[in-house]
Biopython code that builds the backbone (N, CA, C, O; Angstrom):
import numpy as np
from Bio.PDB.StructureBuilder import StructureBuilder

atoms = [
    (1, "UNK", "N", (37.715, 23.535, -59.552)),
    (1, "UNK", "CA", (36.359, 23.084, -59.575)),
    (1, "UNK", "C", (36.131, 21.930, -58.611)),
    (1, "UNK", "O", (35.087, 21.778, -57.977)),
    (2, "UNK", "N", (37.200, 21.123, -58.550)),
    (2, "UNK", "CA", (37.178, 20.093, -57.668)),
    (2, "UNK", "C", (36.832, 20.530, -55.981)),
    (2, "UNK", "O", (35.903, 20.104, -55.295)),
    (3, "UNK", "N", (37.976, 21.579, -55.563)),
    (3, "UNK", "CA", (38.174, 22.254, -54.511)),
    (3, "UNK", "C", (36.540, 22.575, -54.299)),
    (3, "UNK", "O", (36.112, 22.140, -53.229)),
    (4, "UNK", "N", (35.415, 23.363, -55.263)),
    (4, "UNK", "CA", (34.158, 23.735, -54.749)),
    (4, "UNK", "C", (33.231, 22.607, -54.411)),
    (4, "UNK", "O", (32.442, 22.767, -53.479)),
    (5, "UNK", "N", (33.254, 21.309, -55.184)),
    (5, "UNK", "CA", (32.571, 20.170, -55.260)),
    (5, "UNK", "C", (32.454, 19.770, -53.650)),
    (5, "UNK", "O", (31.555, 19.576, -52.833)),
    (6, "UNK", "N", (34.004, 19.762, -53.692)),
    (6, "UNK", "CA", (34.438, 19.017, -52.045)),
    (6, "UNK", "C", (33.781, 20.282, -50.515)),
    (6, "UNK", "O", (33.486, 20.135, -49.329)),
    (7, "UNK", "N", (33.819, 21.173, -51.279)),
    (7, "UNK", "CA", (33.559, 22.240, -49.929)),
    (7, "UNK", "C", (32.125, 21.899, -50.043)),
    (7, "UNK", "O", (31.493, 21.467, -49.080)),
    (8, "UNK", "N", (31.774, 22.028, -50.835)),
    (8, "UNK", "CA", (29.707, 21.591, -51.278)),
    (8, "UNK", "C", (29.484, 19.986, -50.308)),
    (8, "UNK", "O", (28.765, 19.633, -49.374)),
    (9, "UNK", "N", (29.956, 19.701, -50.688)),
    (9, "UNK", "CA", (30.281, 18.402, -49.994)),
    (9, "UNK", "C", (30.218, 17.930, -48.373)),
    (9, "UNK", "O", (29.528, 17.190, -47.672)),
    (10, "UNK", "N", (31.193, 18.687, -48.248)),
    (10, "UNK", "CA", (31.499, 18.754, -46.666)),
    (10, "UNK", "C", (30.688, 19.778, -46.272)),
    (10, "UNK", "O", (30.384, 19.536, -45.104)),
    (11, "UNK", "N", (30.066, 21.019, -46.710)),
    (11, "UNK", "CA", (28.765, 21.778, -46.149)),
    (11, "UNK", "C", (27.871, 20.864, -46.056)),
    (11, "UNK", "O", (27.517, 20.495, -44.936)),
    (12, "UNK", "N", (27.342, 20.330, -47.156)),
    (12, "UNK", "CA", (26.146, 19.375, -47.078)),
    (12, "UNK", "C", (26.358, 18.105, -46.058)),
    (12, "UNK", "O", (25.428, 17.533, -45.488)),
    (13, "UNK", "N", (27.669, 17.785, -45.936)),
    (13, "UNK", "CA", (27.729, 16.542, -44.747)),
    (13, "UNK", "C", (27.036, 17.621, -43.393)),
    (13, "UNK", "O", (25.923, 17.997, -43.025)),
    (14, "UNK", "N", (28.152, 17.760, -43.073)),
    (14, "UNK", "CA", (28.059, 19.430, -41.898)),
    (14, "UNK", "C", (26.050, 19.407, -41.703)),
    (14, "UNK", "O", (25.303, 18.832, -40.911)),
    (15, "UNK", "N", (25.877, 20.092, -42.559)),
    (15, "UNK", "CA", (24.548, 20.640, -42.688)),
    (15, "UNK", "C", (23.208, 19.253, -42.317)),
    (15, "UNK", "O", (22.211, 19.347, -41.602)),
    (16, "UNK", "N", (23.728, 18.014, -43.153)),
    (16, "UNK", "CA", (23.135, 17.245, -42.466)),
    (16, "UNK", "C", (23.178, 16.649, -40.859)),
    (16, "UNK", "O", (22.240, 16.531, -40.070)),
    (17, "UNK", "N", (24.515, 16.344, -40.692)),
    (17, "UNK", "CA", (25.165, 16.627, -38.834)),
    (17, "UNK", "C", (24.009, 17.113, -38.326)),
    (17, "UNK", "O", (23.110, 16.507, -37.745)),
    (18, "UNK", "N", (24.155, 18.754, -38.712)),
    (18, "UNK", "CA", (23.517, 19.411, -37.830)),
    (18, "UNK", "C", (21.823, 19.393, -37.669)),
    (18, "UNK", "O", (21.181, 20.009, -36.818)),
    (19, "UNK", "N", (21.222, 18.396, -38.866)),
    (19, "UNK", "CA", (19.898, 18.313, -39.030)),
    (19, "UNK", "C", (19.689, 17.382, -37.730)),
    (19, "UNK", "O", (19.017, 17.624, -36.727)),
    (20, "UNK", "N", (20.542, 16.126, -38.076)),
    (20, "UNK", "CA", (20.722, 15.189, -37.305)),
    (20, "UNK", "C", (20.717, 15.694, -35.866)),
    (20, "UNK", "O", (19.816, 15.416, -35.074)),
    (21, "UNK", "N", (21.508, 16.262, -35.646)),
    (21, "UNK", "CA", (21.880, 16.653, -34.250)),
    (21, "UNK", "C", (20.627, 16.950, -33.532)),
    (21, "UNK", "O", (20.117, 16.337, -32.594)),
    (22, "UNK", "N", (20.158, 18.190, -34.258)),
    (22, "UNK", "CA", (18.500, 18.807, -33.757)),
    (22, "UNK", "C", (17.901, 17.876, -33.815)),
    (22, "UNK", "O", (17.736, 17.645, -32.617)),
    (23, "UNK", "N", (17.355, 17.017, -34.397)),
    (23, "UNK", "CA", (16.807, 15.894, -34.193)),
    (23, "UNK", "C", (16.768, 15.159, -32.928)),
    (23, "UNK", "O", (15.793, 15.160, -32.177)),
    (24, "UNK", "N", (18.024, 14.440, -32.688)),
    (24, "UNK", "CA", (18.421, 14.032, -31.986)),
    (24, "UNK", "C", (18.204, 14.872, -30.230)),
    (24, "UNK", "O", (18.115, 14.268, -29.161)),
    (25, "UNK", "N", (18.164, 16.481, -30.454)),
    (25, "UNK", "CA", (18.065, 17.313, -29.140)),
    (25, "UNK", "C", (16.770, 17.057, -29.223)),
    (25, "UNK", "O", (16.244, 16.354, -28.361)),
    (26, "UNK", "N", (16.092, 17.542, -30.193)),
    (26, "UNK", "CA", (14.572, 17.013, -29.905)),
    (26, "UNK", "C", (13.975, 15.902, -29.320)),
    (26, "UNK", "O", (13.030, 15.882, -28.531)),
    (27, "UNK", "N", (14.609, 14.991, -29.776)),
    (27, "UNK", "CA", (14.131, 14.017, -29.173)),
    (27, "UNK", "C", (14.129, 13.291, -27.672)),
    (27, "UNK", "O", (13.454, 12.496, -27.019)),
    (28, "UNK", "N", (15.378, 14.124, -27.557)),
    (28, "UNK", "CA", (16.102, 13.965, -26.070)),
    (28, "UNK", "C", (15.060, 14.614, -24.735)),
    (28, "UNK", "O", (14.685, 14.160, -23.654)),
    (29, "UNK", "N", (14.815, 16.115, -25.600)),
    (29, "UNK", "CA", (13.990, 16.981, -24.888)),
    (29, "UNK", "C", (12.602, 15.933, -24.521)),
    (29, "UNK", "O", (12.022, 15.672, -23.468)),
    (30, "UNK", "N", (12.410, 15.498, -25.946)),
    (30, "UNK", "CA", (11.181, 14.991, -25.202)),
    (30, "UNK", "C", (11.023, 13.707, -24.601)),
    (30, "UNK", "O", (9.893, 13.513, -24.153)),
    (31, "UNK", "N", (11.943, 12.662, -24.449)),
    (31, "UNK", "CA", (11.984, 12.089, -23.357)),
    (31, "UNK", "C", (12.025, 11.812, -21.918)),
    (31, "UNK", "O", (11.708, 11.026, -21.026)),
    (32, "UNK", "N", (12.908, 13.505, -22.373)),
    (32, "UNK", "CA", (13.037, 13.737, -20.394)),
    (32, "UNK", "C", (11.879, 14.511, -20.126)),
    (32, "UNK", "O", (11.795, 14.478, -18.899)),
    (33, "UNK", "N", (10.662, 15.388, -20.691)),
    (33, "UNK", "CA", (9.635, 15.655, -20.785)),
    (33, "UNK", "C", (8.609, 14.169, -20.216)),
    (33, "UNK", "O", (7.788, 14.164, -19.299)),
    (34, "UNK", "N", (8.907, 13.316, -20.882)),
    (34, "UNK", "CA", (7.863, 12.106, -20.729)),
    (34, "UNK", "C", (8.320, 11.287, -19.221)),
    (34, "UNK", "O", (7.640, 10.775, -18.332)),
    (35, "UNK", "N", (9.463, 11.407, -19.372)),
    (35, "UNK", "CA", (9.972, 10.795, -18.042)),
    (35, "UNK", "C", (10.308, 12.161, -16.632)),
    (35, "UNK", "O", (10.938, 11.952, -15.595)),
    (36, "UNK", "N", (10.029, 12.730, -16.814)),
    (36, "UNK", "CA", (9.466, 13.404, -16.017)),
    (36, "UNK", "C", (8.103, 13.611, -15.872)),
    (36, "UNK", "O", (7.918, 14.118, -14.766)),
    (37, "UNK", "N", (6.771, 13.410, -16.643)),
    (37, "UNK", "CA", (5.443, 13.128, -16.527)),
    (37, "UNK", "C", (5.409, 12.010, -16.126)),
    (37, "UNK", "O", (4.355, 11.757, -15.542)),
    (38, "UNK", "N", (6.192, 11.110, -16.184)),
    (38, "UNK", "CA", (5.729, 9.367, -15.689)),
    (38, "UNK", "C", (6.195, 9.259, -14.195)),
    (38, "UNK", "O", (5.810, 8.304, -13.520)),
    (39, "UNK", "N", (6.936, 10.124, -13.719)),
    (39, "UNK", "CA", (7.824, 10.546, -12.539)),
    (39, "UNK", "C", (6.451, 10.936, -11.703)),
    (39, "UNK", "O", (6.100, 10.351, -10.678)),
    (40, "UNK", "N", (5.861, 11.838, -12.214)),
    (40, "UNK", "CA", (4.766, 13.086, -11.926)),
    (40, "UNK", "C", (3.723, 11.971, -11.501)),
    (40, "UNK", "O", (3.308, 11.766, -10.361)),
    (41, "UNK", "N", (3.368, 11.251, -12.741)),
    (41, "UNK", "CA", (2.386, 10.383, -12.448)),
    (41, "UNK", "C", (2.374, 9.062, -11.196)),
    (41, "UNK", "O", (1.548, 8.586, -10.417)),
    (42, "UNK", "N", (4.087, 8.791, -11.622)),
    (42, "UNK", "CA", (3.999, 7.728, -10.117)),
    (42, "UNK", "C", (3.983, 8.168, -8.604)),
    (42, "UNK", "O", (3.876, 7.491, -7.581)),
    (43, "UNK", "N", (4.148, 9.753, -8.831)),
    (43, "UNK", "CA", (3.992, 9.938, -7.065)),
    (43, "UNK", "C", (2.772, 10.372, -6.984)),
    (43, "UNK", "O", (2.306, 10.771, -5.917)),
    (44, "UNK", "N", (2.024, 10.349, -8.226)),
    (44, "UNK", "CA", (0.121, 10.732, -7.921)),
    (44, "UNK", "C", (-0.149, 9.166, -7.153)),
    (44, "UNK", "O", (-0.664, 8.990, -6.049)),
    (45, "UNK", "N", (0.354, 8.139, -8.080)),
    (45, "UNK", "CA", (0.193, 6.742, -7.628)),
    (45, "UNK", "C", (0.362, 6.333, -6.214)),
    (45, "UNK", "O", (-0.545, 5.952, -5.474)),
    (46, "UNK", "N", (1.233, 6.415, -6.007)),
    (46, "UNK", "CA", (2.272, 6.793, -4.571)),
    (46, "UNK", "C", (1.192, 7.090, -3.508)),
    (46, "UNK", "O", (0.668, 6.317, -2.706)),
    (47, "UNK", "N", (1.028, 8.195, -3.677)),
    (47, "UNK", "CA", (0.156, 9.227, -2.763)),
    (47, "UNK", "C", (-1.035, 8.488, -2.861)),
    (47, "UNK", "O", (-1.290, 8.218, -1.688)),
    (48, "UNK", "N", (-1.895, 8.011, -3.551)),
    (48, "UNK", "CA", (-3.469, 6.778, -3.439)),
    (48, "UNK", "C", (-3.318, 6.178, -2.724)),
    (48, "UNK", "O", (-3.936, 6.162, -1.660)),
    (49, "UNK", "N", (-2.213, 5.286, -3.138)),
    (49, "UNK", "CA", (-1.994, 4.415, -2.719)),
    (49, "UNK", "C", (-1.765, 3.923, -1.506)),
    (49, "UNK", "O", (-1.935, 2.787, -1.064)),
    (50, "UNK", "N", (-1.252, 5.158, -0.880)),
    (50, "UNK", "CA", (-0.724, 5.451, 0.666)),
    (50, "UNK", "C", (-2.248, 6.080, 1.591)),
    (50, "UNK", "O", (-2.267, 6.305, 2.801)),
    (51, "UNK", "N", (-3.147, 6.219, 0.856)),
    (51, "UNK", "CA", (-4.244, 7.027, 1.242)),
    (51, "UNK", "C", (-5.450, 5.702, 0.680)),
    (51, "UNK", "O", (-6.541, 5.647, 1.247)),
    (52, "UNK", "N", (-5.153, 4.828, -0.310)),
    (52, "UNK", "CA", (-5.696, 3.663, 0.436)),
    (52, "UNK", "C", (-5.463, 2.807, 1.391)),
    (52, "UNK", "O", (-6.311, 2.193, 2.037)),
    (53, "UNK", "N", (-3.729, 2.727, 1.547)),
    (53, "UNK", "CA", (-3.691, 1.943, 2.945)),
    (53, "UNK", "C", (-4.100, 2.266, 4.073)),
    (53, "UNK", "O", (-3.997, 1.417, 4.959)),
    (54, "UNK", "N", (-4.698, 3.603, 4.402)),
    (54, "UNK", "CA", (-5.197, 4.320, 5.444)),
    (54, "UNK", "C", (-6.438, 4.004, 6.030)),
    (54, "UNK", "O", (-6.826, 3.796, 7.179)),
    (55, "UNK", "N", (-7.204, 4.040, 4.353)),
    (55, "UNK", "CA", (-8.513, 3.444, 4.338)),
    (55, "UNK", "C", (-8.555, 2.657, 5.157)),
    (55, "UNK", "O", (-8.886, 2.790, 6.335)),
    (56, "UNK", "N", (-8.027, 1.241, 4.281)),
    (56, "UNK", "CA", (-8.047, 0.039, 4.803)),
    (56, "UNK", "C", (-8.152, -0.301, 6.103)),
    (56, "UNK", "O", (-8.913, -1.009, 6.763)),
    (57, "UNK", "N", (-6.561, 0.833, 6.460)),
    (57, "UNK", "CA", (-6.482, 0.146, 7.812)),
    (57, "UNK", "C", (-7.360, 1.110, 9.012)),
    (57, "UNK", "O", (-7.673, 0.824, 10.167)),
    (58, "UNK", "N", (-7.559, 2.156, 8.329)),
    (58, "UNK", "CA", (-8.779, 2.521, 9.568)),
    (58, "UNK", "C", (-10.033, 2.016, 9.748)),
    (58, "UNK", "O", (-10.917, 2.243, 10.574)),
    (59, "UNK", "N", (-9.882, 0.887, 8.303)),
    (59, "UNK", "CA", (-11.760, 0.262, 8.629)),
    (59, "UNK", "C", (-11.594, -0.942, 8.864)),
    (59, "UNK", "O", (-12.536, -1.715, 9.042)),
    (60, "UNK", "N", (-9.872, -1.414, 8.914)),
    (60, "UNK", "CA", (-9.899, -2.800, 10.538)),
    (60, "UNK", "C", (-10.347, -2.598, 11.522)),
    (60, "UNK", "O", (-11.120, -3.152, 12.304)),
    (61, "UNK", "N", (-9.532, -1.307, 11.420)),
    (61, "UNK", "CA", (-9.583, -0.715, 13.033)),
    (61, "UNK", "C", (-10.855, -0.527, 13.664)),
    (61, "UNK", "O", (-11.086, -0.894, 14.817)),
    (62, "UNK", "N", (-12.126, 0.351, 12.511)),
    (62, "UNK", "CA", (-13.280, 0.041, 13.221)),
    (62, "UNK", "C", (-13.776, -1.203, 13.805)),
    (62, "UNK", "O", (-14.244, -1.488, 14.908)),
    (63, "UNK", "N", (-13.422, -2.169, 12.233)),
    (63, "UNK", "CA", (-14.626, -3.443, 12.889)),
    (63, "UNK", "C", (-13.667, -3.608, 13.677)),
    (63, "UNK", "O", (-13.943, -2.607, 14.337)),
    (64, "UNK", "N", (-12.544, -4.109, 14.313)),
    (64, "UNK", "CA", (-12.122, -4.580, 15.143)),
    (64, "UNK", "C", (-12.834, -4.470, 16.421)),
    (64, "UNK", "O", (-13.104, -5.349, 17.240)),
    (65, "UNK", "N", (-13.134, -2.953, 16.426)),
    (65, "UNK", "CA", (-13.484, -2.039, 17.835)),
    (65, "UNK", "C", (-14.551, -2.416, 17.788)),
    (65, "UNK", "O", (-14.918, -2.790, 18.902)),
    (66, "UNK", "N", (-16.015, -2.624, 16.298)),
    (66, "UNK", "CA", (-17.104, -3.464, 16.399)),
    (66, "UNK", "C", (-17.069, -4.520, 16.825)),
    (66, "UNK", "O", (-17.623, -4.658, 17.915)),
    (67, "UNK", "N", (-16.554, -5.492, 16.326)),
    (67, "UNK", "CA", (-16.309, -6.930, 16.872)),
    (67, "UNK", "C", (-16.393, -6.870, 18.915)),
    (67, "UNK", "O", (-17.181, -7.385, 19.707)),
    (68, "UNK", "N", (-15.218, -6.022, 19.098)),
    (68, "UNK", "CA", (-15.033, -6.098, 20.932)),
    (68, "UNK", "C", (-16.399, -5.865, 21.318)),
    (68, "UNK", "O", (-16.782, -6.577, 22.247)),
    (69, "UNK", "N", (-17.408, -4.879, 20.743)),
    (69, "UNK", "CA", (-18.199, -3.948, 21.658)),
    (69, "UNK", "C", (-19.476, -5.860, 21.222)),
    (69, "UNK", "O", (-20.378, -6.196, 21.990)),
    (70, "UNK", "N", (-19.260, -6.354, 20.429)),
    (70, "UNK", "CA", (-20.462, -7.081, 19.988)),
    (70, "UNK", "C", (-20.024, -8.464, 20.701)),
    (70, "UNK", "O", (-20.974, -9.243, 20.773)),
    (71, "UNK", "N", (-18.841, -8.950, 21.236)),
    (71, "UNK", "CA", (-18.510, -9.610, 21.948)),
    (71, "UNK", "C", (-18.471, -9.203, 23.450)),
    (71, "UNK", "O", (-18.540, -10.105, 24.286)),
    (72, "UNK", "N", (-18.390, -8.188, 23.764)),
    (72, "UNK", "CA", (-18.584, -7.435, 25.157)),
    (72, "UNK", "C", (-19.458, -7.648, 25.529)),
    (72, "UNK", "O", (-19.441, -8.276, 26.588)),
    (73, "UNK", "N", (-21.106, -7.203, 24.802)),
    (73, "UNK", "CA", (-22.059, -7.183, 24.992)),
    (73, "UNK", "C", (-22.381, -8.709, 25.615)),
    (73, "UNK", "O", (-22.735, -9.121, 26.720)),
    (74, "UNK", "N", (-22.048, -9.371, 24.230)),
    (74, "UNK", "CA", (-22.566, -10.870, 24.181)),
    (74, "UNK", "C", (-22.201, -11.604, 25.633)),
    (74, "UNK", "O", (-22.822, -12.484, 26.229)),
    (75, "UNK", "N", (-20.941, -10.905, 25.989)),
    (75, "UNK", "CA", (-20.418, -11.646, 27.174)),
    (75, "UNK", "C", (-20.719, -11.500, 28.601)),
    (75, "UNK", "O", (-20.465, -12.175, 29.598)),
    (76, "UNK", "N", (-21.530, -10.065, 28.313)),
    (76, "UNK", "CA", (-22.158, -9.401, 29.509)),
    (76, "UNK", "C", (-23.665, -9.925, 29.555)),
    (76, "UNK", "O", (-24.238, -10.050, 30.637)),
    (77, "UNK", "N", (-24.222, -10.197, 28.465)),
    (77, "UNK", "CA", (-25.659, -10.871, 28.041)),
    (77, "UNK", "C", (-25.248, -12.450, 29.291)),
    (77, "UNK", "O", (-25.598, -12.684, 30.448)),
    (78, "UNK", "N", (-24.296, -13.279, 28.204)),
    (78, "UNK", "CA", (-24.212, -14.233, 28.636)),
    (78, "UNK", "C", (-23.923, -14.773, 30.149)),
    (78, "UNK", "O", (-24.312, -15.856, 30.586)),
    (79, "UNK", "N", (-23.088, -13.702, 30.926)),
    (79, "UNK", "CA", (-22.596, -13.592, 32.292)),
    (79, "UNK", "C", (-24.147, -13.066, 33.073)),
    (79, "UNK", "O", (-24.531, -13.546, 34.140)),
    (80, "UNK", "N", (-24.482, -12.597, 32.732)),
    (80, "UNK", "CA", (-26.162, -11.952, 33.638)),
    (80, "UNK", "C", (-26.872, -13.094, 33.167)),
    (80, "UNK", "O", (-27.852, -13.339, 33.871)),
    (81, "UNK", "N", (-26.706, -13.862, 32.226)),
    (81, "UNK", "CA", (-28.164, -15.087, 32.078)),
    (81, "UNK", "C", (-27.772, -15.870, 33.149)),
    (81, "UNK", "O", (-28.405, -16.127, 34.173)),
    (82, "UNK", "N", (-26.405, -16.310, 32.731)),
    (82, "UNK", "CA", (-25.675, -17.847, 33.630)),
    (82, "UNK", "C", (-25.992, -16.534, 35.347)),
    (82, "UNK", "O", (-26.787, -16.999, 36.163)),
    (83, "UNK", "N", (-25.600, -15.625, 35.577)),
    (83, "UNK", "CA", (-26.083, -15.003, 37.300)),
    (83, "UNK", "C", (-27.237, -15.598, 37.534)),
    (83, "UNK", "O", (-27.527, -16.437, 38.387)),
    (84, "UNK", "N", (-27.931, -15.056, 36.639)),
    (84, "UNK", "CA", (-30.025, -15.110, 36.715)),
    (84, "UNK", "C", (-30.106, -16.867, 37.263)),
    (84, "UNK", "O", (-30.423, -17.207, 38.403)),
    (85, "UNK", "N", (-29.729, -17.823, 36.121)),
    (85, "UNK", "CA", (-30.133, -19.500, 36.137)),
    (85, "UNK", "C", (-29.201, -19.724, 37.491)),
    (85, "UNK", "O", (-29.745, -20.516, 38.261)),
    (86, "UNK", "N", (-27.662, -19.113, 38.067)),
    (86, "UNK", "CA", (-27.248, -19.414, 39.077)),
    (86, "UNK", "C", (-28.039, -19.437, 40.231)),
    (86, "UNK", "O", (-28.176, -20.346, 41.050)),
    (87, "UNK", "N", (-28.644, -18.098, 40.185)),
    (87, "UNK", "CA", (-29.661, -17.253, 41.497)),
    (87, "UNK", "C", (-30.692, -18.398, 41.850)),
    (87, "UNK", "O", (-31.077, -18.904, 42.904)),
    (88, "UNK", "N", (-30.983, -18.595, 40.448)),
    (88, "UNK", "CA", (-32.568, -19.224, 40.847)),
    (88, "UNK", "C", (-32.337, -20.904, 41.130)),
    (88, "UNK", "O", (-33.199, -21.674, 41.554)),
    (89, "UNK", "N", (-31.069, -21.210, 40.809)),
    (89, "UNK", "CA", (-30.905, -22.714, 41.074)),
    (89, "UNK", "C", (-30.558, -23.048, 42.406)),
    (89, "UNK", "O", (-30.623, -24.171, 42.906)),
    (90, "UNK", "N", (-30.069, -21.672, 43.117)),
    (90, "UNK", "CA", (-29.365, -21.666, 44.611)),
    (90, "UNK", "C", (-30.771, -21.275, 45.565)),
    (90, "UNK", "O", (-30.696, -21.287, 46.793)),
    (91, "UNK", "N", (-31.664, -21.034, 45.062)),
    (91, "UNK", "CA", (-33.091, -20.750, 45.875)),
    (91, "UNK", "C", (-33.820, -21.893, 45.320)),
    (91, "UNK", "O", (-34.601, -22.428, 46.106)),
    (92, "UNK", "N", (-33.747, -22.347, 44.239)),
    (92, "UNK", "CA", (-34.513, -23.953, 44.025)),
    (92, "UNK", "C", (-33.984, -24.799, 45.441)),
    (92, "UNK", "O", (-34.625, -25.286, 46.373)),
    (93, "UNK", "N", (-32.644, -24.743, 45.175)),
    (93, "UNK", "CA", (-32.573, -25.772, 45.788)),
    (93, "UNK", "C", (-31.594, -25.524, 47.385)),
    (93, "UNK", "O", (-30.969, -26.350, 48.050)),
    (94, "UNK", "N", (-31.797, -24.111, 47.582)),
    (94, "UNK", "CA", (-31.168, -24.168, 48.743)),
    (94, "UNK", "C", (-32.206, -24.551, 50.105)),
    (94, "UNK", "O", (-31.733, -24.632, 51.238)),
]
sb = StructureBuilder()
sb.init_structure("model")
sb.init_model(0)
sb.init_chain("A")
sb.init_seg("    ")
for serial, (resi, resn, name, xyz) in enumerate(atoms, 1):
    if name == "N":
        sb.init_residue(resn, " ", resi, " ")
    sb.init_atom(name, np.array(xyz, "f"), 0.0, 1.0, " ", f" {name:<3s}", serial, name[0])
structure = sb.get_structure()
């Protein structure tokens, strides 16, 4: 009688093990499930992110190219006034 107690025994250890165990696979499964979605999610991140620096830097790049054309101008404005006041100061007073 003893002998069945102990086999009852050690099934039921066993049997819990193996509850345990599944458990334990389960849980495993779904970590690497989650860490593979967080994986997923940081190269969505990744990829913005790289497609905002693009942004960014293609809309230096405009104003930059604004800035030249608005200083160009200004400098071509300013170079034809100072010609004009040159012209007329060299016939004032030539």
């Amino acid at each position: 009688m003893v002998e069945h107690g102990e086999r009852i025994a050690r099934i039921e250890t066993k049997m819990d093990f193996m509850a345990t165990h599944k458990d334990i696979a389960a849980v495993r499964t779904e970590v690497e499930g989650t860490r593979t979605e967080i994986a997923s999610l940081k190269g969505e991140l990744l990829t913005e992110i790289a497609g905002i620096k693009t942004l960014v830097a293609n809309r230096e790049a405009s104003m930059q190219r604004w800035l030249l054309r608005i200083t160009a101008t200004t400098v071509v404005g300013v170079s034809t006034a100072l010609a004009g006041v040159t012209a007329t100061l060299i016939r004032t007073f030539a």
